[in-house]
VMD Tcl script that draws the C-alpha trace (Angstrom):
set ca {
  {-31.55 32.21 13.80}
  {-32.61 30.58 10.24}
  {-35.08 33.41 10.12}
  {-32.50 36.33 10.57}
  {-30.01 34.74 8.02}
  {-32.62 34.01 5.38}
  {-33.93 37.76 5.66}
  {-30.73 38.96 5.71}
  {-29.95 36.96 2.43}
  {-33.14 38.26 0.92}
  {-32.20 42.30 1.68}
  {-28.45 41.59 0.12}
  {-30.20 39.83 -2.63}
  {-32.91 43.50 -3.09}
  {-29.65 46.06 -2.77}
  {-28.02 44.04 -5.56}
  {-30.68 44.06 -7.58}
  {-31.30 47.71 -7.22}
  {-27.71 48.62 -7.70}
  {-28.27 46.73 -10.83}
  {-31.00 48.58 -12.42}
  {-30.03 51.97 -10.50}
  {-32.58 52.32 -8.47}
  {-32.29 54.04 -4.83}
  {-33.25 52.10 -1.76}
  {-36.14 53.20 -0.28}
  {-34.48 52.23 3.31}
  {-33.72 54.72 6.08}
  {-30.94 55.81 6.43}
  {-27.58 53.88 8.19}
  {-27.92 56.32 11.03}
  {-31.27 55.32 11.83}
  {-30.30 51.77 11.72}
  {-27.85 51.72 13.90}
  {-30.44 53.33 16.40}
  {-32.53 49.94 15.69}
  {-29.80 48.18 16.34}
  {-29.15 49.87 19.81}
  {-32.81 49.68 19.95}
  {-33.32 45.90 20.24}
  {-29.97 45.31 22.01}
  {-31.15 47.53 24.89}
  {-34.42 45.42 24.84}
  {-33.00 42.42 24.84}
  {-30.44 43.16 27.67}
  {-32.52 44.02 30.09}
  {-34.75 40.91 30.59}
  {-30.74 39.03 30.51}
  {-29.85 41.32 32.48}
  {-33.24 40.28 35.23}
  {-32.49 36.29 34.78}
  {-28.46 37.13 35.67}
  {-29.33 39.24 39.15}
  {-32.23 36.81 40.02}
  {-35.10 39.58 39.60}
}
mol new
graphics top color blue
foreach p $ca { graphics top sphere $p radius 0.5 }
foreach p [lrange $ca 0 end-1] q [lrange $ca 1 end] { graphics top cylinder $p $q radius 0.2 }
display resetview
């Protein structure tokens, strides 16, 4: 969990920066992130999902 926090610390720390000095994020964009998002949820659900029926 460290892990997540300190990277997500690091890309608030980037946008800042670049908002400073004007420059455009070369990130996708939010759209496509919130498919990640769903992405890994999905992938993580369905090994919880195995453990909670017992498969």
């Amino acid at each position: 969990m460290e892990s997540y926090l300190l990277s997500l610390a690091a890309g608030m720390l980037i946008g800042v920066i670049y908002s400073v000095i004007k420059v455009r994020s070369p990130a996708p964009p939010l759209v496509a992130l919130i498919g990640l998002l769903g992405m890994l949820i999905g992938a993580q659900a369905v090994p919880s999902l195995r453990q909670l029926l017992g498969f």
